[in-house]
N, C-alpha and C positions, 0 to 999 in steps of 0.2 A: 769156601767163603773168601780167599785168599783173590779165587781166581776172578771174583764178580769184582772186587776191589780196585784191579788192575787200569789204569788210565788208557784210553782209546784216542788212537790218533786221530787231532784234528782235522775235517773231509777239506780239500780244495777245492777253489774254483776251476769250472775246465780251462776259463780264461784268466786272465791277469785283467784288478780292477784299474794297470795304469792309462792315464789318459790316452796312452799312444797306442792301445787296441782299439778303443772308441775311435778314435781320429785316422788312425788306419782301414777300419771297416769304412767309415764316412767319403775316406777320398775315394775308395774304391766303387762304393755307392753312387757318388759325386759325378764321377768321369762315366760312370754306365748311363744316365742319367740326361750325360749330356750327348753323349752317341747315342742312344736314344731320338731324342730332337733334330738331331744332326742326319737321323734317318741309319745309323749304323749298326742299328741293334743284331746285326746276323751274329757279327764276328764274337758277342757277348756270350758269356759261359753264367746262364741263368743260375745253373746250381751253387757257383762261387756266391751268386748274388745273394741265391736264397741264405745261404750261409751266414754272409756277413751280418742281411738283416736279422737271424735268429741271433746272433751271438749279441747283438745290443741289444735285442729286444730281453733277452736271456739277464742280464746283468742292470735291469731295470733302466735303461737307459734310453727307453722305447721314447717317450716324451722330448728327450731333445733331438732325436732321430728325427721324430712327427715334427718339430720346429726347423729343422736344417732342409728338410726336405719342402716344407713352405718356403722359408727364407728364398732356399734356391729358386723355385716356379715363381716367386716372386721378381724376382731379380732377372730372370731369365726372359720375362713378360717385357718389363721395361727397358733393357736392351735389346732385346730380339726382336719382339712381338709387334710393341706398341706404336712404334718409329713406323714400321708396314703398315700397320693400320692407319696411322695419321696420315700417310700422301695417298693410302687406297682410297680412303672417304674424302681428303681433298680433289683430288684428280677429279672423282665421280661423284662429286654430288649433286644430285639432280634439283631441277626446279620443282620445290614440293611447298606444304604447307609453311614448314619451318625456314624457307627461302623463296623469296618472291622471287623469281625472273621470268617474267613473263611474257620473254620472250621466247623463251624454250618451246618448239613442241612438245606431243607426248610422244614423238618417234623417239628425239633425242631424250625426253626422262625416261624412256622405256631403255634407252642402252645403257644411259650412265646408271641406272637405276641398277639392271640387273646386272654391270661389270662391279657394283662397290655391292650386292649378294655374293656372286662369286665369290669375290675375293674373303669377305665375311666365312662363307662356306667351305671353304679351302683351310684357313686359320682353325676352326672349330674342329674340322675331323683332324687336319694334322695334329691339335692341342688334346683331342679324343681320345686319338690312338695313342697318343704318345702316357697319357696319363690310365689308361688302360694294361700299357705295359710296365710303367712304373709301381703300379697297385699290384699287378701282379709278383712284381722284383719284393715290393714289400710286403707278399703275403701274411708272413708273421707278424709283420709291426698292425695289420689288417684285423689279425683275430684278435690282436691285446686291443686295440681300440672298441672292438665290438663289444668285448668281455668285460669294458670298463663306459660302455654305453658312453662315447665319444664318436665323433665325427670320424668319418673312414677317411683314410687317404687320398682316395677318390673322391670322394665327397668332397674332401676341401680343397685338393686341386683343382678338379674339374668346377668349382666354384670359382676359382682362378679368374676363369672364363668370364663371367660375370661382374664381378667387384674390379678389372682390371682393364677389359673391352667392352661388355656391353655399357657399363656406367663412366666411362673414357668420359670426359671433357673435352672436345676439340673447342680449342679455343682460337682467337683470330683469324676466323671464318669469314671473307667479304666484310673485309673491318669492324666487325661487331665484337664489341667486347664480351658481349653474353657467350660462354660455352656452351657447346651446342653436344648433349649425351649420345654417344653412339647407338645406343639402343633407342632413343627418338628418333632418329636418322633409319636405321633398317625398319621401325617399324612402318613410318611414313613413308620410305618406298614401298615396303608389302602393300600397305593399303592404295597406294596409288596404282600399283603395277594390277592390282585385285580391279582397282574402278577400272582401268584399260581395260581389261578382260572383259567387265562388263559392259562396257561400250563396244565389244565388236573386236578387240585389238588381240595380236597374238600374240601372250605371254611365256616366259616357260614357268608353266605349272609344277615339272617336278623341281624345280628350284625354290619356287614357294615354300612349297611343303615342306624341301629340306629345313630351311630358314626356322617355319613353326615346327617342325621335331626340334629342333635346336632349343626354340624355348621349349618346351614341353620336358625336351631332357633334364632342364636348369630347373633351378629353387630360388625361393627370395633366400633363404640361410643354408648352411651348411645341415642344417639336420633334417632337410629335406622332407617335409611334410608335404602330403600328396595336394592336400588344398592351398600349397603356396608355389605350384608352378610359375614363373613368368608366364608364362603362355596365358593361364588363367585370370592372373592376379593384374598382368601390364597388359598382354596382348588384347585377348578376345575385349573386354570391355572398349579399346578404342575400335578395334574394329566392328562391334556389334553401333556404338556411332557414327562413325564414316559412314557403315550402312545405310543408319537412319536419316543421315542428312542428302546420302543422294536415293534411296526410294522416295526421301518426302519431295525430293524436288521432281523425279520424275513422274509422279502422280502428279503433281500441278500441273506440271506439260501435259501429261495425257489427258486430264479433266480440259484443256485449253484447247486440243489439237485433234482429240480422237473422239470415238464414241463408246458406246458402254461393248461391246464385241470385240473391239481391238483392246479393252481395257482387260475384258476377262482373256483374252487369250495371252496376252501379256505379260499378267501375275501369273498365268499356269506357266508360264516358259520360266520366267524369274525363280519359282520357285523350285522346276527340276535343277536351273544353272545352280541353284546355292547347295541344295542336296548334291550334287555332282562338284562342286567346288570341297565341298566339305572333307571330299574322299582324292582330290588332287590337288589342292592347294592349302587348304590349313584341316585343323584335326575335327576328326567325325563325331566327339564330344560337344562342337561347337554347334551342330544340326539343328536343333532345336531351337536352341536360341536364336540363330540367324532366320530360319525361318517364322517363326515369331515376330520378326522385325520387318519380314514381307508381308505379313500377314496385315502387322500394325499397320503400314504407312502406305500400302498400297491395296488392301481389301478393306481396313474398318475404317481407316481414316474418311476416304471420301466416297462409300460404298451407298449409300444415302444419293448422293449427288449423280452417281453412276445410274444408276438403279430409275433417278426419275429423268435420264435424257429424252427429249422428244423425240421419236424416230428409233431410237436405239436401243432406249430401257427397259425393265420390264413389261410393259405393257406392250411394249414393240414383241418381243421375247414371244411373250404366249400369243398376243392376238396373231404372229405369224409363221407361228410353228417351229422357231430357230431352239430346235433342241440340242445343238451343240451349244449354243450359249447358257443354255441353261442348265444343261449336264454342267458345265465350267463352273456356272455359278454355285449351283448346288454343293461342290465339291471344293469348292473357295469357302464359301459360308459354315457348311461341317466341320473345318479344320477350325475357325476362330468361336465357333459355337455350337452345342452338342443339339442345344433348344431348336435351333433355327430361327428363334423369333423373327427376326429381320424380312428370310426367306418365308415364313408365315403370315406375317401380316401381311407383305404386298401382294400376296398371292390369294389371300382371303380378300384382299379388298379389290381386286381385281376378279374373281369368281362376282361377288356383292354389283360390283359394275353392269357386268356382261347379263348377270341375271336379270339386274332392272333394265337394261335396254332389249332385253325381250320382252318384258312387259312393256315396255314403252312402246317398241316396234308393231306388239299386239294391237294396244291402244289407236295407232295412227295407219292401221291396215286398212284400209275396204275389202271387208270380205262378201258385199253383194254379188260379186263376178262367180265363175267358178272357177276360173284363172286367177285370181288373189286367193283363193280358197285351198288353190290347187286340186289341179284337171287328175289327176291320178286317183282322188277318192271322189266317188259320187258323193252328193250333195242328201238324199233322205232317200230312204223305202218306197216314198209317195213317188217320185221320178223314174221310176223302172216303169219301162214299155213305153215312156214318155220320151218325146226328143228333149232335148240339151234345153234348160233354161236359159234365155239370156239374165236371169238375176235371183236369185236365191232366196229363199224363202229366209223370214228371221233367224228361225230355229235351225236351219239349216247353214246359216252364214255363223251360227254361236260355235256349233258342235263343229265347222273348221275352223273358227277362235281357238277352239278346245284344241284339235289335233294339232296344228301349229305351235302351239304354245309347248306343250307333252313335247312334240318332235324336235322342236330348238333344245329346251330342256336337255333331253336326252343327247343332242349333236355334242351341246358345251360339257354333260359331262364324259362323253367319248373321248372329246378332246385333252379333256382334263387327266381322263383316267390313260392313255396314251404319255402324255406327257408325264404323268407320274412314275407311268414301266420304262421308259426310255430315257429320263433326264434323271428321276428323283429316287433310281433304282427302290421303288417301291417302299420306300421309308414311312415309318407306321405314324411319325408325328405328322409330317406334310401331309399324308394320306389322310387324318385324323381334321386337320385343319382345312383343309379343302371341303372335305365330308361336313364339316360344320357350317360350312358358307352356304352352301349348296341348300343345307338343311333351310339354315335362316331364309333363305331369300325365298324358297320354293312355299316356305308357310307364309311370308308375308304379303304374298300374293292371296287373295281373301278367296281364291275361287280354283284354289289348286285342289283340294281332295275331289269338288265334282271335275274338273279337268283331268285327272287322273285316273279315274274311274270312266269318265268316257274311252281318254285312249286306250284303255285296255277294252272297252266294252267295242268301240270301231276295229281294234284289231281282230279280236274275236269273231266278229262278226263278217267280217269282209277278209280279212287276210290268210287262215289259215287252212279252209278247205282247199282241200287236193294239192295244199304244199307239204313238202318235205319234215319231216321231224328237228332237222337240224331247224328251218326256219320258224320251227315251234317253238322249240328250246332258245332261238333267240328272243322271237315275243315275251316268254313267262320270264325270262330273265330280266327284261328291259322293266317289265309289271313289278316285280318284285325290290328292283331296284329303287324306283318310285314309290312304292309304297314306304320301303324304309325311312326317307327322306319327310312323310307327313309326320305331324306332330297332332293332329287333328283325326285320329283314327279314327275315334267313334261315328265322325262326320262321314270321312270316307267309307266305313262300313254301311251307311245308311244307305249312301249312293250308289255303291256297289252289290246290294241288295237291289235295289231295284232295275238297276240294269240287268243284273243275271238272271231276276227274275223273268224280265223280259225276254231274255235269248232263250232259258231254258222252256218257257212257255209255245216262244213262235220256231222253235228249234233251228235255232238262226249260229249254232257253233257246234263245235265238236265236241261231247260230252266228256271225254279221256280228256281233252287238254282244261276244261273247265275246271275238273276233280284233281288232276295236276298241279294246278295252279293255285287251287285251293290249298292243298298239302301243302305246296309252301309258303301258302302264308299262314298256316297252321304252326310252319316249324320257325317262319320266323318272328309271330304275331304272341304265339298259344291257341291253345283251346278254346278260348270264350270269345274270342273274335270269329275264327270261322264254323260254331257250332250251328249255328242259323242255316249258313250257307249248305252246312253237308245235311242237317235240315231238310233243305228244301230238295237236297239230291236224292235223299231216300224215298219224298214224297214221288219223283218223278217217276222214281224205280217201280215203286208202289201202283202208282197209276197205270204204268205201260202193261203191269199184269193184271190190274183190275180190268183194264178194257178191255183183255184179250177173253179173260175171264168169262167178264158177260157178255161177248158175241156168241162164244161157246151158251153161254146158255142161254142167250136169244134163238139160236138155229137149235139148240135142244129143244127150246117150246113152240119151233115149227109156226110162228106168230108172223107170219107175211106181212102184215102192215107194221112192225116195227123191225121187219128185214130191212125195209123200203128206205130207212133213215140207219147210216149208220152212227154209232156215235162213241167217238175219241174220247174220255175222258181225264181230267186230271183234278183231282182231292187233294187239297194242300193241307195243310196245319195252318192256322191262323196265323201262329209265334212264329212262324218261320218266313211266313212272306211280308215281303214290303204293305201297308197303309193302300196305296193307290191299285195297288195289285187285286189286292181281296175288295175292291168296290168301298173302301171304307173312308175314302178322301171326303174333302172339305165341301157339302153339298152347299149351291151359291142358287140363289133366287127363288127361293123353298120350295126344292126340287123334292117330289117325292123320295124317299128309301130305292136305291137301287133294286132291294130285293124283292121289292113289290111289283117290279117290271111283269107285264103281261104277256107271257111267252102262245104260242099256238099251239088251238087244240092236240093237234099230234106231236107238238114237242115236249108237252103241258105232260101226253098220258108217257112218251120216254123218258121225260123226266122219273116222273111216278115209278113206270119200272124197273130203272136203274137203282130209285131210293129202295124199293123191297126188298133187290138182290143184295144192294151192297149191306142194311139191314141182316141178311140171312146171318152172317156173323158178327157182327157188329150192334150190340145192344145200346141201346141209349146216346148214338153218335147222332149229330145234328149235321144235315146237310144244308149251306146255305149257295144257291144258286148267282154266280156273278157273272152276267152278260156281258160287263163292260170289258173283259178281258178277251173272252174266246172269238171263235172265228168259224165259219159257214162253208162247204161248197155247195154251190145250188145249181138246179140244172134249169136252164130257163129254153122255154122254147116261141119263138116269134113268126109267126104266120106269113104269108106272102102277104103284102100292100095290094088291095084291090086298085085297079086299075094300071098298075105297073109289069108291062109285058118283055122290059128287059133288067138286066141289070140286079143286082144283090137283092133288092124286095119284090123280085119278082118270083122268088123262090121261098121257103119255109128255112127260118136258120135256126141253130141250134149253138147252144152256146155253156159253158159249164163257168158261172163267176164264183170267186172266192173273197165273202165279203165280210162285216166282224158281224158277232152276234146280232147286234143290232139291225145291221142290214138288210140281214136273213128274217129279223121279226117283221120289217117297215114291208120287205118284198111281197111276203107271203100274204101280205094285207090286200095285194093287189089281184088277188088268185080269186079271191070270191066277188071281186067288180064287173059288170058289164065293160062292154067296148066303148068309150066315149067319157063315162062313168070318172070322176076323180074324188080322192079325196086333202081336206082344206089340214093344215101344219096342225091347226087345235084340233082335228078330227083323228088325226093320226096318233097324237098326243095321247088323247083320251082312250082310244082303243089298248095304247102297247103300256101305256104309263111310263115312256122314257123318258127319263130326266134329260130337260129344256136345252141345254148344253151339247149333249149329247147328242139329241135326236137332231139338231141343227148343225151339226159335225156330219152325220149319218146322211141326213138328206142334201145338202152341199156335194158330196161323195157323191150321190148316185143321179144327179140334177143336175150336175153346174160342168166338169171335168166335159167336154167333146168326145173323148175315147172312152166312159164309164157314163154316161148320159142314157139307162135303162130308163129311167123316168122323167116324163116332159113336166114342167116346170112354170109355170103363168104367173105373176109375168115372167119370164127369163132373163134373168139376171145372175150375174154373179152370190151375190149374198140370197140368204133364203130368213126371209121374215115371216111374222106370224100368220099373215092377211093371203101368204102365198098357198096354191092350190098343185098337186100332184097327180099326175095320170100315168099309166103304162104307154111307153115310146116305142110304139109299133114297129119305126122306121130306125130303131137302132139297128147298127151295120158295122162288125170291125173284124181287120183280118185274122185276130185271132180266136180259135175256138174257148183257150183258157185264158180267163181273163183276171188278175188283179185289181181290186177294187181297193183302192187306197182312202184311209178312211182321214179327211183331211187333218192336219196337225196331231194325230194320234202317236205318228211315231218320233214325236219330239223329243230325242232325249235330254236335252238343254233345257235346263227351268229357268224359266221367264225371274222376273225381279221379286212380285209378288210369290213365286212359287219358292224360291230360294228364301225368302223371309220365313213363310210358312216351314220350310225343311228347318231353316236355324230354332226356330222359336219351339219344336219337335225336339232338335236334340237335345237346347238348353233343356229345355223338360225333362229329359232322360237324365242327363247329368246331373239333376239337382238332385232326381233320385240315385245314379250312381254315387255322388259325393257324400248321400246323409249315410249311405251302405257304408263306405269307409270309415265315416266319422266314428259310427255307435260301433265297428268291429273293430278300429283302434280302443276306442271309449273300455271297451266290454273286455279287451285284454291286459288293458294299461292303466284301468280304474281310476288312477289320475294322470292330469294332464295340466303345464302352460299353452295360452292360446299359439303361443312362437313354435312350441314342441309341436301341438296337434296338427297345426298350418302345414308344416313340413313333413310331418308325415302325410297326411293326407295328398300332398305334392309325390311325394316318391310311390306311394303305392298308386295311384291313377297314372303317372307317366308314360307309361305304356300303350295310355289305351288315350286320352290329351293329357293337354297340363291345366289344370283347372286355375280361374282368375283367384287371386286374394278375399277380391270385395263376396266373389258367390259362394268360396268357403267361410265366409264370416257371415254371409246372411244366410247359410244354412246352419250356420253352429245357433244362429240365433232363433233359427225355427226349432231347434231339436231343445232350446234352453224353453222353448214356450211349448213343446209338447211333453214336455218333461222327462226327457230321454235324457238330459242331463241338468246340472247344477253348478250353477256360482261358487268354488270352495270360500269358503270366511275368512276376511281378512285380505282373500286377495280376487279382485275380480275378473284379473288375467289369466286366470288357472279352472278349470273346469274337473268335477267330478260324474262318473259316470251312475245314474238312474238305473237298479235292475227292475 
């Protein structure tokens, strides 16, 4: 117990607390300090150093070390430092904002400019270094600062810098009493020596740069917060203005001086020099920002005013193919806007332009020539084996309205779709805005789904036999293309129905590419649009084997007199084909029933046979007979002309024509006449029963034409009236044995004004019944409804197929409220309930 009692000797300090270690450590620190500065740091023995500074830092003395060590850089600034900087900045200070002399060039502010950098440059690393090795000398006074979350050594020396030259006062500058801060002076050179550069002039860029590391290194305070660099807080903001005031002003110039091509290549160069400035002249933090400021003052500012130059702007742009300016553009516009709006509207309204002056261009053509028609496509069916008209028949002059039309069309949007892969690297909103222009203008043309439908029905027809597949694949493409673009579907199906019906009938196309074509409008339409159409393909199929069928079983019943006639047939389906197709068109001056037509006795009894065979399996099918469609070969034979002992009627000719049904019934009529013997238009009439129309189409054909004139004609005229009388024309004579007999105006595919009314007034019918189909199948699932809810739906489900008017879904919700398919709900008369 004795031994824990025992008193322990009190520990010493390693050092002595008299003043004269502290102040001895200090001189020794003092004089390192200033050999240091004085560049002499070799001869220094760092380890003493570190020493001395442990030993103060040790005996808590650390805090007036950290004062002594200010004290001195302070001291050592104002004698040393500051004297050199004040005759560096007077010597060299350049003619800048902060000093008028306007007499200076930019040769001479470019040298005085960058000798008072220099010198700037020279002070900052030697005051670096030097403060670098000092921090190091006071490592330990370094970590108690840290440990005591106090400004480093470093820190507030190297702050030095700052609170002592760049905030320097030169005062009595060119007699002004205003002090003039040194850090306004170097930053007003950087920016000026930066405009020289971008005027063309040759700066040194790595001297810049040193300059902004400099501020980037510094802080507004000693605790150095990363968002209070100088660079950030003084620099970049004046330099992000100088910018602005000289891009604003050289866009004035260039709006004054240049055109919209020199404009956009201009801003694309500005703006690689600032990204490329960014990385040699000041810091890559700034990138954005400054371009931002190219963006502001020389793409949105007056990008409007560029965009409408006469000669140069946009419309110069597209109508001339200048797909570098507009790749520029495109690529100028994307940086200040994701939308493109700008780049969209003028481009939609520029599509919107070009469209209607293809209508206009349409409008103000004469297409009576067949050189305004254009000589590359024949002119109708009716002109084969005919020489060259000098003027076009109506329907012939429409349907090259039609092809012209389809063919510009198609040119602008080549162009458009070109310029899209090449300038607007396929961008899905431009792409999207274009495609909507396109849409509009193509439907507010009233007569685009029959024009559309023709040029696929003339390509069809004339272009793709015995070409290439490749050439196929680009027709269905071009079709399908077009067709997307209508908003008027159901119209276009109408019309497109009847022309196919027509090809597939006169076998006037390539069945593969027909059923091709089909398919994709299948994939990109659906199924209820091309069901008709494949419809009428299966009937074709149908047919091609029924006919083969009952030949086989004509030569199986060994019937000689119906060997003598062969006969092609085609069985359609009602629902599948077009109105005018199945003889069921609009009969005009009370024209008997097509079906009552009086065929001859031996067509009369092949008819008959064909109805039993095709009967043989088929119970209860009705066959209904339509002349006005089909088509005849006949074999005609013409006697030598008595009295004619040279020359073509001096011999017996023999001739094979192919003329339509009709032609074939009016001919045969002349089989059982004497020689001399005629018969009168009513006489003819009354024997066949053809409809008045018709039969004056048929006899024009075979009367009036010089190369198809089988029958003579009293009087002979052009037009064929009721009062006119017909004979067999003896002295018909043509070099060819096979002859086409064009049946006049029959292969019009162009519907006249009245006919076109007639189709509209057709499909509105269909569609009042498609729309009441929607109404009661919304109705029937939704039980209620507002009339704003039903309206809109109604809208979205028919889309696809058109877009139905307001007023017609309001007067058929009012037919369906009067057949009692629905109900007024109570209370509110704007709301409907559904009737089961």
């Amino acid at each position: 117990m004795a031994s824990r009692n025992r008193p322990r000797p009190i520990r010493r300090p390693l050092i002595n607390k008299e003043a004269g270690g502290f102040d001895q450590c200090w001189a020794t620190l003092q004089s390192a300090m200033t050999d240091i500065h004085n560049k002499n740091a070799s001869k220094l023995s760092f380890e003493n150093l570190y020493r001395a500074s442990y030993k103060i830092t040790l005996v808590k003395r650390g805090e007036d070390l950290f004062n002594k060590v200010k004290e001195f850089e302070t001291e050592w600034f104002h004698n040393h430092i500051i004297p050199g900087v004040d005759e560096l900045v007077r010597n060299n200070l350049p003619s800048i904002a902060l000093i008028q002399m306007t007499t200076s060039s930019s040769h001479e502010r470019r040298e005085a400019g960058e000798r008072l950098l220099r010198g700037i440059r020279k002070i900052w690393e030697d005051h670096n270094t030097s403060m670098n090795l000092i921090a190091d000398m006071l490592m330990y006074l370094e970590r108690s600062c840290a440990e005591t979350k106090q400004a480093s050594v470093y820190a507030t020396t190297i702050g030095l810098f700052r609170d002592h030259i760049l905030k320097y006062g030169l005062k009595d500058v060119d007699g002004s009493d205003q002090p003039f801060i040194i850090m306004d002076v170097v930053i007003a050179v950087v920016l000026d020596l930066i405009n020289m550069d971008r005027d063309g002039d040759i700066v040194d860029r790595n001297l810049l740069r040193d300059i902004t590391g400099m501020l980037e290194q510094l802080y507004e305070t000693d605790e150095e917060k990363e968002n209070e660099k100088l660079y950030t807080t003084i620099f970049e903001p004046r330099f992000l203005t100088a910018s602005e005031v000289f891009y604003k002003a050289e866009c004035e110039k260039l709006l004054r001086e240049s055109d919209a091509g020199s404009w956009l290549r201009h801003t694309r160069r500005r703006l690689l020099e600032e990204e490329e400035r960014c990385v040699t002249s000041v810091s890559n933090f700034t990138k954005d920002n400054i371009t931002g400021v190219v963006e502001k003052e020389l793409v949105l500012a007056k990008m409007d005013d560029f965009l409408a130059m006469e000669g140069s702007g946009l419309k110069a742009m597209v109508d001339n193919d200048r797909e570098e300016d507009l790749g520029i553009l495109y690529q100028l516009i994307a940086r200040i806007d994701k939308s493109k709006s700008t780049l969209k509207t003028n481009l939609q309204s520029r599509v919107m332009e070009l469209g209607l002056e293809i209508e206009q261009t349409l409008k103000n053509t004469d297409f009576s020539t067949p050189t305004a028609a254009g000589a590359s496509r024949e002119a109708e069916d009716g002109t084969e084996g005919a020489d060259k008209p000098k003027a076009l028949s109506p329907a012939a002059q429409q349907t090259a309205a039609a092809i012209k039309w389809v063919d510009d069309v198609l040119k602008l949007k080549s162009k458009f779709d070109t310029l899209l892969e090449n300038c607007f690297s396929n961008d899905l909103v431009i792409q999207s805005a274009i495609t909507k222009s396109f849409a509009d203008f193509i439907n507010m043309f009233e007569r685009s789904s029959e024009f559309v439908s023709l040029f696929i029905d003339d390509s069809l027809k004339r272009g793709l036999k015995g070409k290439s597949d490749e050439d196929a694949e680009f027709v269905l493409q071009k079709a399908i293309v077009l067709v997307r673009y209508l908003s008027d579907r159901d119209l276009f199906e109408r019309y497109y129905q009847k022309h196919l019906g027509r090809r597939l009938l006169h076998n006037k196309s390539e069945i593969h590419i027909e059923k091709e074509l089909v398919r994709r409008m299948r994939a990109e339409l659906g199924n209820h649009f091309t069901a008709k159409f494949e419809g009428m393909f299966k009937d074709m199929e149908l047919s091609k084997d029924l006919s083969t069928n009952y030949k086989d079983h004509i030569r199986n019943l060994g019937d000689d007199d119906r060997k003598s006639t062969e006969l092609a047939i085609h069985v359609l389906t009602t629902n599948f084909w077009p109105t005018d197709v199945m003889g069921r068109g609009v009969l005009q001056d009370g024209d008997a029933s097509r079906a009552d037509c009086i065929f001859p006795p031996s067509i009369k009894r092949l008819q008959e046979s064909f109805y039993k065979f095709y009967c043989q399996d088929r119970s209860g099918r009705v066959l209904t007979w339509v002349p006005s469609t089909g088509s005849a070969d006949i074999k005609c034979y013409f006697p030598k002309v008595p009295g004619k002992d040279s020359g073509p009627l001096s011999k017996d000719r023999r001739y094979e024509l192919n003329v339509s049904t009709y032609g074939m019934i009016v001919l045969m009529l002349f089989n059982d006449l004497s020689d001399g013997e005629s018969l009168s238009f009513e006489e003819i009439q009354l024997k066949t029963n053809i409809p008045v129309s018709d039969l004056t189409k048929t006899l024009t054909s075979l009367s009036v034409p010089p190369k198809f004139r089988v029958l003579a004609k009293e009087p002979l005229a052009k037009s064929v009236k009721a009062t006119d009388k017909f004979s067999f024309n003896a002295q018909f004579v043509s070099k060819q044995i096979k002859i086409r007999v064009p049946v006049i105006s029959s292969t019009s595919k162009v519907e006249g004004s009245e006919e076109r009314k007639e189709t509209e007034r057709k499909n509105d019918q269909t569609r009042a019944h498609v729309v009441d189909a929607a109404i009661v199948r919304i109705m029937k699932q939704r039980k209620e409804l507002s009339h704003t809810q039903l309206t809109t739906e109604v809208i979205s489900q028919l889309s696809g197929r058109f877009k139905p008017d307001i007023s017609l879904i309001k007067k058929r919700i009012e037919d369906l409220l009067a057949r009692e398919y629905l109900e007024r709900m109570e209370g509110d008369t704007a709301a409907y309930r559904y009737l089961a």
